[in-house]
C-alpha positions in Angstrom: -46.1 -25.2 -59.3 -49.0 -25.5 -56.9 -50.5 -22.0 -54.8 -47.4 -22.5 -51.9 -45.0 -21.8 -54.6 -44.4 -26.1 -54.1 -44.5 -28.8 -57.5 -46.3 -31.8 -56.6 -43.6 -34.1 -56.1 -42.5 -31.8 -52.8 -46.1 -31.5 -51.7 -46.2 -35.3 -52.1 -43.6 -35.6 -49.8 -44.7 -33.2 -47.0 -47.5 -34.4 -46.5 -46.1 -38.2 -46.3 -43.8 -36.7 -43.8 -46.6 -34.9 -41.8 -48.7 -37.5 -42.0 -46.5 -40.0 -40.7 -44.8 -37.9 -38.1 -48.1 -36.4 -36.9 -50.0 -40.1 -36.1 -46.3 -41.2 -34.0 -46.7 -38.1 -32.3 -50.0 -38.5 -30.9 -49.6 -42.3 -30.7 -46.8 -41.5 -28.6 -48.7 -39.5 -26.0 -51.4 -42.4 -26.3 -49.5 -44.9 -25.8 -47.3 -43.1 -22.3 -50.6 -42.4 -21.1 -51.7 -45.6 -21.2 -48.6 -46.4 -19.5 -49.1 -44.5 -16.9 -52.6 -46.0 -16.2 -55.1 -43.9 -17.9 -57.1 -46.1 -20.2 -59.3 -42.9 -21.9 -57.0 -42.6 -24.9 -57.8 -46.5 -25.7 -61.3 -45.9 -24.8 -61.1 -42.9 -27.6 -59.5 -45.9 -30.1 -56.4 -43.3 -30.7 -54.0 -46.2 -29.0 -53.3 -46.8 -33.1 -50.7 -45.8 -35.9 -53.7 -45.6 -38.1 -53.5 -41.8 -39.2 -57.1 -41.5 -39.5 -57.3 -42.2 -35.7 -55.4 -38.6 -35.4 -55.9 -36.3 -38.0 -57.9 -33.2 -37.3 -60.4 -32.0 -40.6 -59.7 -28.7 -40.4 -55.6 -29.1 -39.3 -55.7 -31.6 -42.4 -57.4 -28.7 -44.8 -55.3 -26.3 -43.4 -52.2 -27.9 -44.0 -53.0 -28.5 -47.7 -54.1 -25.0 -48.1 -51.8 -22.9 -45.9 -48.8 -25.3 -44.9 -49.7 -25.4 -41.4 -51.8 -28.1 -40.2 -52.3 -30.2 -36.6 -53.6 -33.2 -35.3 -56.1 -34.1 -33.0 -55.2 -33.9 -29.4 -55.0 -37.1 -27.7 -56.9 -36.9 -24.7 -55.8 -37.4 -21.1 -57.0 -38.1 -17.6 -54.6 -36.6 -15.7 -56.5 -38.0 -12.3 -56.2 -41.2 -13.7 -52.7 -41.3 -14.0 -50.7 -43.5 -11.7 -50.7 -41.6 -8.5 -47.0 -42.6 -7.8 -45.4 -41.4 -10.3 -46.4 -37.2 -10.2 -44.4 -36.3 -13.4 -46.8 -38.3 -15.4 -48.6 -35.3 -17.3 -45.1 -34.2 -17.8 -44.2 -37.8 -19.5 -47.1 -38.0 -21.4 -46.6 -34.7 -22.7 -43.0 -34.9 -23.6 -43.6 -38.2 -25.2 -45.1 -36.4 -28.4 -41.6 -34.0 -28.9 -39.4 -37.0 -27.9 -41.5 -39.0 -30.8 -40.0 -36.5 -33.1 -36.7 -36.2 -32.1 -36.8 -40.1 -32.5 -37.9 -40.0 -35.9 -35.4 -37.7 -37.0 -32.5 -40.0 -35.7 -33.8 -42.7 -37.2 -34.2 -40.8 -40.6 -30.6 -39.3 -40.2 -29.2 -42.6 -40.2 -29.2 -43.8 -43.6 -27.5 -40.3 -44.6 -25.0 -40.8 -42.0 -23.7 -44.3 -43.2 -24.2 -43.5 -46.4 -26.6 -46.0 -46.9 -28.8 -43.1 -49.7 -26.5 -40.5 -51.8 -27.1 -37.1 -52.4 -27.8 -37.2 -56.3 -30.1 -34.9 -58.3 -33.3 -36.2 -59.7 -33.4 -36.4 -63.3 -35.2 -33.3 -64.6 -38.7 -34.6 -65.2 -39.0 -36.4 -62.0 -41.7 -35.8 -60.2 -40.6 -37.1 -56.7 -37.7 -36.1 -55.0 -34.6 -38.6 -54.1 -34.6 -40.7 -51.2 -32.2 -38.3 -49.6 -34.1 -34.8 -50.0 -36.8 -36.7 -48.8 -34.9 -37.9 -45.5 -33.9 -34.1 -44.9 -37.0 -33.0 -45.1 -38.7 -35.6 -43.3 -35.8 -34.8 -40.3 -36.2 -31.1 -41.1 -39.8 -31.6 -40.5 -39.7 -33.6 -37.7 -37.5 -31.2 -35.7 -39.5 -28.3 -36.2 -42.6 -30.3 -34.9 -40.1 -31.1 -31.6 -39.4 -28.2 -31.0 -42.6 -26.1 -32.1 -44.4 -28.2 -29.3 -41.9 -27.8 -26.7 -42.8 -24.2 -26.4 -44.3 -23.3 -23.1 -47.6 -22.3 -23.9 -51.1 -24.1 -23.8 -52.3 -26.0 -26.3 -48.5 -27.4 -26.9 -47.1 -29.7 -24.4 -44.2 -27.6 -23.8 -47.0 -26.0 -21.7 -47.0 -29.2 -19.7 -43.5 -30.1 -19.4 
């Protein structure tokens, strides 16, 4: 058992979950942006998957200390959006939440044809099944949906 009361195999697979969910959420906001017209998050070189591209040192420390961690904001030109379209910043900004949401489908469908089975791990395994890892990795990505959708600044539910 590690300080957060979690073994390493669950720790393991948070923080493949957070990882992964983290860099698609930023991409995401990258990649609408750039959509949109506003070339500053390619000029920043977060247009990329590549997790080291988001990840924030202290968000990254203080989600292996504390549990709670963030990434680095993707950054945005909202006067360099495309001028005809003026929900733009609202796009870009629900693009991250939507990210999320999409990630959770996608994980949710192996477990809803079946496709993984909910055994137990043997009792010296050190990572969990395939399927407690899909549930958290859904669980996980639907708290980071909706965490960001509230209204307040930094979180682009602040935007929306």
């Amino acid at each position: 058992m590690l300080g957060l009361g979690l073994d390493i195999g669950t720790l393991i697979v948070l923080l493949i979950a957070l990882i992964l969910s983290l860099s698609v959420h930023e991409f995401a906001h990258a990649w609408t942006a750039d959509q949109f017209g506003d070339d500053t998050p390619r000029m920043n070189g977060r247009l990329t998957l590549n997790p080291l591209a988001h990840l924030d040192v202290m968000g990254s420390l203080m989600l292996l200390v504390a549990g709670f961690g963030w990434a680095r904001p993707v950054p945005v030109n909202p006067y360099a959006l495309n001028r005809r379209s003026p929900a733009a910043l609202m796009w870009v900004s629900l693009a991250g939440p939507m990210s999320n949401l999409l990630l959770a489908v996608i994980a949710a469908l192996p477990i809803r044809f079946n496709l993984v089975s909910p055994s137990y791990p043997a009792a010296n395994a050190i990572l969990p099944t395939p399927y407690s890892f899909l549930l958290e990795f859904i669980m996980i990505n639907l708290v980071l949906m909706i965490f960001n959708l509230i209204p307040l600044a930094p979180l682009d539910g602040e935007k929306i």
